[in-house]
BASEVEX-425142 format. One line per field, with one value per residue: x, y, z of N, C-alpha, C, O, CB in turn; residue number from 1; residue in three letters. Coordinates in Angstrom, 3 decimals. Glycine has a CB too. Layout:
<pts>
n_u: X, ... .
n_v: Y, ... .
n_w: Z, ... .
ca_u: X, ... .
ca_v: Y, ... .
ca_w: Z, ... .
c_u: X, ... .
c_v: Y, ... .
c_w: Z, ... .
o_u: X, ... .
o_v: Y, ... .
o_w: Z, ... .
cb_u: X, ... .
cb_v: Y, ... .
cb_w: Z, ... .
resi: NUM, ... .
resn: ALA, ... .
</pts>
This chain:
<pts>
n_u: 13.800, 14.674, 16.854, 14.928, 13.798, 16.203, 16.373, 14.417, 14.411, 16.920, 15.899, 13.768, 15.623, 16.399, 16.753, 15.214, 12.673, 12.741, 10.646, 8.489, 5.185, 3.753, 4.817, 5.542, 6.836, 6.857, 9.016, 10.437, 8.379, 7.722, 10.327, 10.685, 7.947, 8.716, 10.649, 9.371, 7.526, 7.419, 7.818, 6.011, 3.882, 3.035, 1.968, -0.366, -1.413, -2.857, -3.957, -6.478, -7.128, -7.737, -10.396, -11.921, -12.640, -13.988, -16.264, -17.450, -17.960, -19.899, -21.732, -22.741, -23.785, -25.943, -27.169, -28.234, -30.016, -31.711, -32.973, -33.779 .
n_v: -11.528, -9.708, -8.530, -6.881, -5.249, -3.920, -2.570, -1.371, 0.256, 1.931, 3.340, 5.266, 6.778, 8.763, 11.969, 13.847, 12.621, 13.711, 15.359, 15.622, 14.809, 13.033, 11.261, 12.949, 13.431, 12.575, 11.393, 9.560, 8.177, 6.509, 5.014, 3.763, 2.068, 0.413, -1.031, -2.225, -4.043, -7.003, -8.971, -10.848, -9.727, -7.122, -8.153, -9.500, -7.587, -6.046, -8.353, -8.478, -6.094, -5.832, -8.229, -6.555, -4.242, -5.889, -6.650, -4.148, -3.729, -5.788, -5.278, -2.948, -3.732, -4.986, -3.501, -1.882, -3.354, -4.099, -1.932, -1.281 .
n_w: 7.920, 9.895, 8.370, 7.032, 9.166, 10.136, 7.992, 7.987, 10.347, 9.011, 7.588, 9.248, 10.826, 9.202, 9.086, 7.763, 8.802, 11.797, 13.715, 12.870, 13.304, 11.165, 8.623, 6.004, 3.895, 0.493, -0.751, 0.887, 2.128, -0.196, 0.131, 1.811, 2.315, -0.106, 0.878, 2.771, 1.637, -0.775, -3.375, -3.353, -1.732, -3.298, -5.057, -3.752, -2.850, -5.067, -6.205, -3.803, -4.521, -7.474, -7.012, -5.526, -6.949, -8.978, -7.939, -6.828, -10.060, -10.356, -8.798, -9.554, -12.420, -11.525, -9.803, -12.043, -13.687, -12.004, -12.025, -14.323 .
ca_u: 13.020, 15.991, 17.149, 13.766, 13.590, 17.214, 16.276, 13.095, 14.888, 18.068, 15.271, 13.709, 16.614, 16.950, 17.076, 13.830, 11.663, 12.826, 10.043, 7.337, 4.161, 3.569, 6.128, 5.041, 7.992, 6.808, 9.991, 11.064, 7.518, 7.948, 11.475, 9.568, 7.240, 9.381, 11.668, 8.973, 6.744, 7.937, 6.814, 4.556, 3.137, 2.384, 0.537, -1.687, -2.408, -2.640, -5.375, -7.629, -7.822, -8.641, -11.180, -12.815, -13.372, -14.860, -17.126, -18.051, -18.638, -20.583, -22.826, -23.697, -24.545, -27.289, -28.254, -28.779, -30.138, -33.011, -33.433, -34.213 .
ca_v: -10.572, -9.276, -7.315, -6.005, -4.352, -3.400, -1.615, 0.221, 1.954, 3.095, 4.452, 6.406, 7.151, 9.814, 13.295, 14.015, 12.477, 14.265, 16.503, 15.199, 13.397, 11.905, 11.072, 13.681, 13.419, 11.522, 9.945, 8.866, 7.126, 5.429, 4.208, 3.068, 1.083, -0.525, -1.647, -3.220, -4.814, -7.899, -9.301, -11.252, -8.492, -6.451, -9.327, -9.712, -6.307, -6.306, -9.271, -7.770, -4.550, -6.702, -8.706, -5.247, -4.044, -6.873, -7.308, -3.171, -4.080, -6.638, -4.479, -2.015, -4.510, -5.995, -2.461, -1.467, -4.386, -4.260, -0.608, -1.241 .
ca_w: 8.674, 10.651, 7.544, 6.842, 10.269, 10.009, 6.690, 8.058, 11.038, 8.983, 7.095, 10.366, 11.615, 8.772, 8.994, 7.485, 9.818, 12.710, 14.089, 12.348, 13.770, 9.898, 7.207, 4.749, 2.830, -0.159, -0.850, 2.036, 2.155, -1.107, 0.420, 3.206, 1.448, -0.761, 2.124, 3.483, 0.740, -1.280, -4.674, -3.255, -0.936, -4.321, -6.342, -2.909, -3.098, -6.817, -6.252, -3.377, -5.514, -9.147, -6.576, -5.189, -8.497, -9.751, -7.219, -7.735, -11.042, -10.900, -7.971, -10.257, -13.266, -10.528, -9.815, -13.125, -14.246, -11.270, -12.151, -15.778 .
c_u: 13.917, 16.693, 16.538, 13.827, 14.909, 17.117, 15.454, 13.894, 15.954, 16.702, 14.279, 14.348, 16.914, 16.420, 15.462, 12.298, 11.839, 11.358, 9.112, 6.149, 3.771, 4.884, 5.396, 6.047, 7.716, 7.606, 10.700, 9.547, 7.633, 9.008, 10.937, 9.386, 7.362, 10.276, 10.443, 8.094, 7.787, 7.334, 5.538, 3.761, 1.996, 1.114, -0.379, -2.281, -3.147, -4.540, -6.318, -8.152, -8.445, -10.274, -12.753, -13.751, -14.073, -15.905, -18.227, -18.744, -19.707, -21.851, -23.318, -24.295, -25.734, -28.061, -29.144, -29.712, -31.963, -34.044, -34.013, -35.776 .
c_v: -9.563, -7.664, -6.298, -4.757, -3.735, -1.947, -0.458, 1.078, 2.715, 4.221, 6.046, 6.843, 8.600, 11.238, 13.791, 13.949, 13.070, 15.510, 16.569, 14.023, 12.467, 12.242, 11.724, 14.429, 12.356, 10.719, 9.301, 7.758, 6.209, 4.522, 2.941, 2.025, 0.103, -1.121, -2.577, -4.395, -5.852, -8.309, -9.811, -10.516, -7.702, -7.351, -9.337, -8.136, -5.951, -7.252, -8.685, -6.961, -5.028, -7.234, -7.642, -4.624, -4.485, -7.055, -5.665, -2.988, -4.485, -6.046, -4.063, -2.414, -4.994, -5.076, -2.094, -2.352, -4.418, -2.875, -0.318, -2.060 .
c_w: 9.385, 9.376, 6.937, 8.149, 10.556, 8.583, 7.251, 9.358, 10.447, 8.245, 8.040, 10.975, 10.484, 9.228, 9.007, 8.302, 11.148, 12.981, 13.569, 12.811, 12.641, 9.320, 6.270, 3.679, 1.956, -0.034, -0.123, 2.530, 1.192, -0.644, 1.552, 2.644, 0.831, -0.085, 2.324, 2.614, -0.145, -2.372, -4.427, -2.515, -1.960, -5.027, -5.069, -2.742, -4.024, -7.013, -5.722, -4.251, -6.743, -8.275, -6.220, -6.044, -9.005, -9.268, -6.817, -9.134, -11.090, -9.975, -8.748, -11.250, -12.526, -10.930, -10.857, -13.779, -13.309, -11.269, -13.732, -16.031 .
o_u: 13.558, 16.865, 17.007, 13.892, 14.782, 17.655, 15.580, 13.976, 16.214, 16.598, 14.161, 13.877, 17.640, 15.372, 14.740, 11.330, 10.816, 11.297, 8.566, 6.200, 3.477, 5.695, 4.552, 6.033, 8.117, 7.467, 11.559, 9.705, 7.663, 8.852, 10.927, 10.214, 6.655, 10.809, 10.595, 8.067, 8.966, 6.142, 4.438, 2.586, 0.783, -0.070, -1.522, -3.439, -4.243, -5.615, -7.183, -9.295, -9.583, -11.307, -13.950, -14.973, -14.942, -16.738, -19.428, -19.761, -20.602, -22.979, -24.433, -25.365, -26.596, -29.009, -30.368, -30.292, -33.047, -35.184, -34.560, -36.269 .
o_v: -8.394, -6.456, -5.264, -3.547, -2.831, -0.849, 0.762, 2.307, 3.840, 5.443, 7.226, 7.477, 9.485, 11.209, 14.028, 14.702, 12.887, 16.497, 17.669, 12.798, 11.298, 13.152, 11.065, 15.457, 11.237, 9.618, 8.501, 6.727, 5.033, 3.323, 1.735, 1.145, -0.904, -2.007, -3.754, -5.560, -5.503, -8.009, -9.529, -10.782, -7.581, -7.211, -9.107, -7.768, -5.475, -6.989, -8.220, -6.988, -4.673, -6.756, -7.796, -4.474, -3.853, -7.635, -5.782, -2.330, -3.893, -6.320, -4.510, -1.844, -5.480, -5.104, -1.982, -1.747, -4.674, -2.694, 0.709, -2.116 .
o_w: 9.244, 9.535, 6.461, 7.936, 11.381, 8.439, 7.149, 9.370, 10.876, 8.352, 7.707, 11.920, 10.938, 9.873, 9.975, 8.405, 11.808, 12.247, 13.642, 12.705, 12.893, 9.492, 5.663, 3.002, 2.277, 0.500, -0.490, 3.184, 1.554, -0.875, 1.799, 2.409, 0.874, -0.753, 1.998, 3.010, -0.200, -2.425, -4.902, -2.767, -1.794, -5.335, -5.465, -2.546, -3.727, -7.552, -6.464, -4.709, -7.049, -8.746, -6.465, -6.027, -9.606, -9.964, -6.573, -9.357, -11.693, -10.384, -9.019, -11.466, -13.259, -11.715, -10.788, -14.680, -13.834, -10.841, -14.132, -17.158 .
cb_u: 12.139, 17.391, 17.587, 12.268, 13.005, 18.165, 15.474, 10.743, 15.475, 19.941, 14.380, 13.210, 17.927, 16.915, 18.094, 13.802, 11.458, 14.243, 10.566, 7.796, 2.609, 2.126, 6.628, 4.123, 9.452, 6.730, 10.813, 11.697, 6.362, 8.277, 12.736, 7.957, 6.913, 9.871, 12.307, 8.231, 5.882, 8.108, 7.367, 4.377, 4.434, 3.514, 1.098, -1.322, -1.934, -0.554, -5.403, -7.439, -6.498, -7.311, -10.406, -12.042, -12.953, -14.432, -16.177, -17.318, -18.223, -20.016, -22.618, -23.214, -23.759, -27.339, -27.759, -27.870, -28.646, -32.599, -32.183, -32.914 .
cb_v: -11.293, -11.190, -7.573, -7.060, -5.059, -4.738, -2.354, -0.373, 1.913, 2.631, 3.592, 6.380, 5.788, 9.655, 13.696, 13.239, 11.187, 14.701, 17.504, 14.923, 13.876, 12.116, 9.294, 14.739, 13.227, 11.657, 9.926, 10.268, 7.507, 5.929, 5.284, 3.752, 1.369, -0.131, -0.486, -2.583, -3.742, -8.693, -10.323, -12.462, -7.243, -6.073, -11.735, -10.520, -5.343, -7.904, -10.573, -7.090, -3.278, -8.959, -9.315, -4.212, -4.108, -8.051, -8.310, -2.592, -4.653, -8.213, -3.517, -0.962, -5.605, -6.301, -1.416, -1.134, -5.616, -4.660, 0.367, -2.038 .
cb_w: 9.675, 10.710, 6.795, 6.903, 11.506, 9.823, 5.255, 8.796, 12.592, 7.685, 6.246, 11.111, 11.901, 7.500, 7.592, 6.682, 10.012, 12.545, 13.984, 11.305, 14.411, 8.662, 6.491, 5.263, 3.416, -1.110, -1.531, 3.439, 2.160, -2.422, 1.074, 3.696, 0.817, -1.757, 3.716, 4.594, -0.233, -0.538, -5.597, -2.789, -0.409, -5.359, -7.142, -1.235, -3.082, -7.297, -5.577, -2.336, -6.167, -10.021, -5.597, -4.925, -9.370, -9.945, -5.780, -7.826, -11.515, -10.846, -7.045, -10.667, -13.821, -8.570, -9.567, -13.892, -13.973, -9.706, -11.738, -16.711 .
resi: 1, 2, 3, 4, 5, 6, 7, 8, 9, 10, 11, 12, 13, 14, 15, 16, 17, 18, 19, 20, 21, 22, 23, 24, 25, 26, 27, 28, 29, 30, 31, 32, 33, 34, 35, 36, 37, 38, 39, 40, 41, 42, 43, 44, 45, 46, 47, 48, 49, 50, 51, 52, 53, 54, 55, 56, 57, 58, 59, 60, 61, 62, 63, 64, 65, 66, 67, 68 .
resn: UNK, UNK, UNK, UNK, UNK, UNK, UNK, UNK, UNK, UNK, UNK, UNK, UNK, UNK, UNK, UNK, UNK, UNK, UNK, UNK, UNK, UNK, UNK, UNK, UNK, UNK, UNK, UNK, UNK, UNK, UNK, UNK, UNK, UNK, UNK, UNK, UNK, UNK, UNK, UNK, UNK, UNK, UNK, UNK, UNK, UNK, UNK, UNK, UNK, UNK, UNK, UNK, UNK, UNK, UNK, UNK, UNK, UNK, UNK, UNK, UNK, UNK, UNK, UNK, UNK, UNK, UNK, UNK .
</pts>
């Protein structure tokens, strides 16, 4: 954890972000991001979002289904 939070301020410490209320420097957000996320971070994101979907899906099969 220590080297995580060591990682994310060299990353605010740059240049870029100076003088900015958002990070609207893409790639210094992607750096971001990927500093802070971990494999398993992705697959739980990865899941919710498959779960979301599925569960959109399967809404509108009802709908349609009660609308037919």
């Amino acid at each position: 954890m220590l080297d995580i939070r060591q990682n994310i301020e060299a990353v605010l410490l740059k240049d870029e972000l100076f003088g900015e209320e958002f990070i609207s420097n893409r790639q210094v957000l992607q750096e971001l991001v990927g500093i802070m996320l971990n494999q398993e971070d992705w697959e739980s994101i990865a899941s919710v979002a498959s779960d979301s979907l599925r569960q959109e899906i399967m809404q509108q099969v009802v709908v349609e289904k009660i609308s037919a």
